[in-house]
N, C-alpha and C positions, 0 to 999 in steps of 0.2 A: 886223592882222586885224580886223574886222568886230565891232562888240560885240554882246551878247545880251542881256534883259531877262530875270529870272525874278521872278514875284510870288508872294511867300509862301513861307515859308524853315523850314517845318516836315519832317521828313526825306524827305519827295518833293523839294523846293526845292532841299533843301541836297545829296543826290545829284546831281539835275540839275546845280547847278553846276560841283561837284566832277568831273563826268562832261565836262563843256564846258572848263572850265578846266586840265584835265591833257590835255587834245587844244590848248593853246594859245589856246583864244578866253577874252577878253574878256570878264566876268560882271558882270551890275549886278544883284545880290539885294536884292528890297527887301521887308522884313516891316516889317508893322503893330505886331508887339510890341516888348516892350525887349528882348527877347532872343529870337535862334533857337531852334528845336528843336521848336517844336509840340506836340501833344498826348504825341509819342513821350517827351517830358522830365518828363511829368507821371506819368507807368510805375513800376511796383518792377518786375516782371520781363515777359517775352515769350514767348508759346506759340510751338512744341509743346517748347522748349528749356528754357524756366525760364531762360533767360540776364538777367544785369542791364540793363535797359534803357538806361540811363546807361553801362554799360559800352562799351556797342556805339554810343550815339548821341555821345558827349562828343566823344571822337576827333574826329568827323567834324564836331564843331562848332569842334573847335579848327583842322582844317584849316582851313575855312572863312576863320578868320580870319586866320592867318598865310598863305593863298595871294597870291602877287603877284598875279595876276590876277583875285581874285574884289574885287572894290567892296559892300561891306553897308554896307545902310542900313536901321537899325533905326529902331523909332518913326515911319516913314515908309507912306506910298503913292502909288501914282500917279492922279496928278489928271488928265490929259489924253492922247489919243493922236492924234497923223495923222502923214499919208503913208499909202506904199504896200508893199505888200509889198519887204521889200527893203531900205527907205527911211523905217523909223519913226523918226518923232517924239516920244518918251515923257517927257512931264512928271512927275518924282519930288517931291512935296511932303514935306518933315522937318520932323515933327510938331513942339511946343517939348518940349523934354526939361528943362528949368532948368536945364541940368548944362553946366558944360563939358567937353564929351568928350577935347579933346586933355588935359586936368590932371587929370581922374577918375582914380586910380588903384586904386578897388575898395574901399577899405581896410574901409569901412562903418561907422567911426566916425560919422557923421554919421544913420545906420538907429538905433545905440543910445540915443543921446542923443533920438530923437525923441519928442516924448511919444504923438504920436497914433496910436493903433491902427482899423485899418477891417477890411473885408472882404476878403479874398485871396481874386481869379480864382484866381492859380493853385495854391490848394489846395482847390480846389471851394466854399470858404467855412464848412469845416472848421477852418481856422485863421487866423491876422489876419496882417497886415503892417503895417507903420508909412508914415507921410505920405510919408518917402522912403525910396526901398525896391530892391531888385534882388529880382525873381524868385524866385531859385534861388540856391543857392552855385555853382551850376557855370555860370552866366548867361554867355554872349558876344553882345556885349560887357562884359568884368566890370567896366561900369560902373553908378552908381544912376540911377534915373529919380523926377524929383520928381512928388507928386501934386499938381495945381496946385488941385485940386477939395477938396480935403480938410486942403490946412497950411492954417494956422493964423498963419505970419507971427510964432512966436514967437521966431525970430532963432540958436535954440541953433546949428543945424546950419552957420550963416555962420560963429559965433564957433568951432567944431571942428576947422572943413575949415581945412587949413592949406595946403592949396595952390588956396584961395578959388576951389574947382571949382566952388559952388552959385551960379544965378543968379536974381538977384528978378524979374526979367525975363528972355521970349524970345520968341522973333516967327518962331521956323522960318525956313526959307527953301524955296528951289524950286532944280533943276538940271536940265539938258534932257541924256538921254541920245541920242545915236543908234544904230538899233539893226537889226541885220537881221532877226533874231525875238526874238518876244515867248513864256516859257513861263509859263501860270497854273497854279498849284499852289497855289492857295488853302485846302485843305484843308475840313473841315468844323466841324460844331458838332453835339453831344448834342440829341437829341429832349428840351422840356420834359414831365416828367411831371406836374405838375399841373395839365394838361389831361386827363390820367385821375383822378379824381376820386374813384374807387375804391380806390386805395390810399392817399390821403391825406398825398402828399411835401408836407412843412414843415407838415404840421398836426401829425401824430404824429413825433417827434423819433428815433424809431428805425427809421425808412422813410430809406432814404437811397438816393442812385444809387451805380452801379458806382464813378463818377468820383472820388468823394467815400469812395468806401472802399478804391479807391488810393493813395488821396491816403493815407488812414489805414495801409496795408498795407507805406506806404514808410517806411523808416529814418530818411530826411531828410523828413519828413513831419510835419503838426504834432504827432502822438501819437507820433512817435520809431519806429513800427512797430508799437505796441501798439493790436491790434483793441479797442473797449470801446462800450457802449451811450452813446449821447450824451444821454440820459436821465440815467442816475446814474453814468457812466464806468465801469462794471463790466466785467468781460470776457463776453461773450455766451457761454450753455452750448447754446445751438441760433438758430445761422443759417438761415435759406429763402431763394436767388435765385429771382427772377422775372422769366421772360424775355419777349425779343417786346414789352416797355415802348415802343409807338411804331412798333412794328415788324410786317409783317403783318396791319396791322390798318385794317381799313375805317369803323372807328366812331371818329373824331377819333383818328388816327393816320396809319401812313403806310403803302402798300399792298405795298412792298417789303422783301424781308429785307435787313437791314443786314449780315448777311455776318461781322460778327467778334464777335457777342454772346454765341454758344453755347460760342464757345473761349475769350472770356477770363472769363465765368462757372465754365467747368469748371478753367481757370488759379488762378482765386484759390480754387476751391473745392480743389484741390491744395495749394496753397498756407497754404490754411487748416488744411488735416488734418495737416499738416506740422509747422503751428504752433502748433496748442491740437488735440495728437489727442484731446480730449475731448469736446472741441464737434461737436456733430450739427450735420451740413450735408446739406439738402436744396436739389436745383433742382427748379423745375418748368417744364414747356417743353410747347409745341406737337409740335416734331422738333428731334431734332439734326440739326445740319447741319456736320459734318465733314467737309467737302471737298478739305482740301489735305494736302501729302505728311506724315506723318507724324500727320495731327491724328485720324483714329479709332483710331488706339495710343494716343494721347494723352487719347481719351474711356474708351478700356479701361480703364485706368491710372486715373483717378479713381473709376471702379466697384470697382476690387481693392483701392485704400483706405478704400473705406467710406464715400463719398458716397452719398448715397439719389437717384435718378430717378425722377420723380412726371410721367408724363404727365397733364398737365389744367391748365387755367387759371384760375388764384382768382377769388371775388369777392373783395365790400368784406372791406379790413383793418379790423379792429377792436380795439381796447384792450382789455384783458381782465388787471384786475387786473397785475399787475407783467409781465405776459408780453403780446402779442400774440396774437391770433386773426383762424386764415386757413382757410375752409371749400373744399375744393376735391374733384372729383372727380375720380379715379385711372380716366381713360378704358380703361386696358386690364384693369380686371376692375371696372367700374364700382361701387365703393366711395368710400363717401362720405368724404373726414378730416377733422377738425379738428386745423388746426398750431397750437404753442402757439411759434412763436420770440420768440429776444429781440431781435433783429435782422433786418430786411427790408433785400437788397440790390434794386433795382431795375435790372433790365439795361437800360438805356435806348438804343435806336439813336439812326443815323448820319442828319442832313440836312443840308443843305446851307449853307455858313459864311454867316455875316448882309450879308456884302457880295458876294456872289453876284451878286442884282440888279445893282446898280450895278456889276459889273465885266462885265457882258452887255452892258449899255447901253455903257459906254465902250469896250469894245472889238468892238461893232458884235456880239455873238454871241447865240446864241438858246437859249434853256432848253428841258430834256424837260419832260414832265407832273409829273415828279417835284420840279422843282425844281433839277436838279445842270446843270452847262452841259453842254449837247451836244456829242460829237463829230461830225464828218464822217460817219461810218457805225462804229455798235459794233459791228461783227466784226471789220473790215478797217485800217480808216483811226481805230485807238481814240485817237491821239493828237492827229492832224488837226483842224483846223476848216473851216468854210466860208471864212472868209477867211485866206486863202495867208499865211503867214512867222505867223500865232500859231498857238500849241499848248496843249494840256491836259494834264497830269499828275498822275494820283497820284486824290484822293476828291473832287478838282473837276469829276472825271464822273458817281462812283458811289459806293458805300462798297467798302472795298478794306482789307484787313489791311497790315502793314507788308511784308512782301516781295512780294508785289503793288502795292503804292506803290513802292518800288526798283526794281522791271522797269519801271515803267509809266516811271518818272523816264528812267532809260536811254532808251528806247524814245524819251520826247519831246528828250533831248538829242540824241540822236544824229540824229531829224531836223531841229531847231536847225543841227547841225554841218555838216548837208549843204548846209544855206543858205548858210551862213557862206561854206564852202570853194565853194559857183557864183560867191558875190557877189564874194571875195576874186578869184577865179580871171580874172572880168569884169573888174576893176580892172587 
């Protein structure tokens, strides 16, 4: 049968394939990172359930990789594409990884013994990693990825690895897949907030984003789970979110709601009360926007535990003695406060992943005003493009919570399958 291309392997990706490859076709998954899973693997838990996010996403990465039919290729992308509908051509370039992947066995010996410590992507830069490194513990591939940027060439990790996985050199290579369609699911990237200038993220140390206070909130996390000011590591006795960071906003921002900042704001502010029922949590927000099944029960539910809603939008953060100061008006009885938290989370939205561009251009496709790739028509044809056999998936159109990324995934496999089974049929 006919193979399929999907780009970007974050849980729209890895549905899609799962969805394509239990109906028998062919999957060439190709992510950019060392490991699947996307933003979803970076989660403690998931609105309106509170379920573990690893719970629910692990499985599906393990699938991934013991399916006979799915093909992943991490560390990679696709460098080229022609032909025609039907009849693609898809150049996969594999990035250099240092590692030999068939004798990597995970073990991580080689992460302990490294001396160098940097910045870790993926703990928002909350916590460090070492020159060689995996991810995640639950990483698939659960193999290491070297940093070629950052060792050092002092030799420990050769002399460790006993099944001489590590390489001083690699030079990737290239593989031409053919391919009847092509699905993008490239996913996105967090609005920077220090282009608002007003709250002051990485000036004042206890402004921090949502991203980076998941990252704290998680178990397997660098704080182990423990919330604390990154100022003096204290635990915070009053947190304030502040939403719409990026979002709805026409003055260096972006003119859209991003869709999932109000629920998982009110998520972690659950979750917080949960966990230090001592610490005052207040949001402040524009509107809620609870829109899907279960999620304004899910906004009640943080009101009946004693989170505070503060309609009105701060100004400038300000330092003030060991606490913070945040002056904001309470638009529904027009009163003025002054917050005293020790903690600023910043809800920052949803734009669009940094190789966005460049995968418009290579696959001939055209962007909205906003930045996300277009579909063929947003009511009807949401996963469609203008050019027949590719498709879109997932927040490589819009911003889109996780089970809206899962429909949308289905949705673009299943018209993948229908290619598949004309082209096979033709054969």
């Amino acid at each position: 049968m006919p193979d399929v291309v999907i780009v970007g392997a974050g849980v729209t990706g890895i549905q899609a394939a799962l969805d394509l490859a239990n109906h028998g076709v062919n999957v060439h998954l190709v992510e950019k990172e060392p490991s699947i899973g996307g933003h979803m693997a970076m989660l403690d838990k998931t609105f309106p359930t509170n379920d573990c996010s690893m719970c629910i996403l692990s499985p599906k990465m393990m699938d991934i990789e013991r399916h006979p039919l799915i093909h992943l290729y991490t560390c990679s992308r696709v460098k080229a594409v022609s032909g025609t509908p039907g009849h693609f051509r898809v150049t996969i370039e594999r990035l250099p990884r240092y590692i030999d992947e068939e004798r990597c066995n995970g073990c991580g010996d080689c992460i302990e013994i490294c001396p160098v410590e940097v910045y870790n992507r993926f703990d928002a830069g909350i916590g460090v990693r070492k020159a060689i490194y995996k991810p995640h513990q639950q990483a698939v591939p659960d193999i290491v990825v070297k940093d070629k940027d950052h060792c050092i060439e002092c030799g420990l990790c050769y002399d460790v690895c006993g099944l001489e996985a590590i390489r001083k050199e690699d030079h990737g290579s290239e593989l031409i897949v053919d391919a009847v369609s092509v699905i993008i699911a490239s996913g996105y990237e967090l609005f920077d907030p220090r282009s608002k200038e007003q709250f002051q993220y990485l000036k004042i140390p206890d402004v921090i984003t949502s991203l980076e206070f998941e990252r704290m909130m998680n178990a397997s996390g660098p704080t182990g789970g423990k919330i604390q000011r990154l100022s003096n590591r204290n635990t915070p006795r009053s947190i304030v979110f502040i939403q719409c960071v990026g979002s709805r906003d026409m003055q260096g921002g972006n003119p859209y709601c991003s869709g999932v900042c109000c629920m998982y704001a009110i998520k972690n502010a659950i979750l917080l009360r949960e966990k230090y029922p001592d610490t005052e949590v207040t949001i402040l927000y524009m509107d809620i926007r609870a829109y899907g099944k279960g999620y304004e029960e899910y906004y009640q539910r943080a009101i009946d535990a004693g989170i505070r809603f503060i309609r009105g939008m701060p100004g400038e953060i300000l330092e003030c003695g060991d606490t913070l100061s945040i002056r904001v008006e309470d638009t529904e009885n027009d009163e003025i406060l002054d917050l005293r938290p020790d903690l600023v989370i910043l809800s920052v939205g949803i734009v669009p992943s940094g190789d966005t561009e460049e995968l418009a251009k290579l696959f001939e496709l055209t962007r909205d005003s906003t930045g996300f790739l277009k579909p063929f028509d947003d009511k009807i044809e949401t996963v469609a493009t203008e050019r027949p056999g590719i498709y879109l998936a997932g927040t490589a159109t819009q911003p889109r919570d996780i089970p809206d990324c899962v429909a949308h995934a289905g949705a673009a496999a299943m018209r993948a399958f229908i290619d598949v089974t004309r082209e096979g049929s033709a054969e």
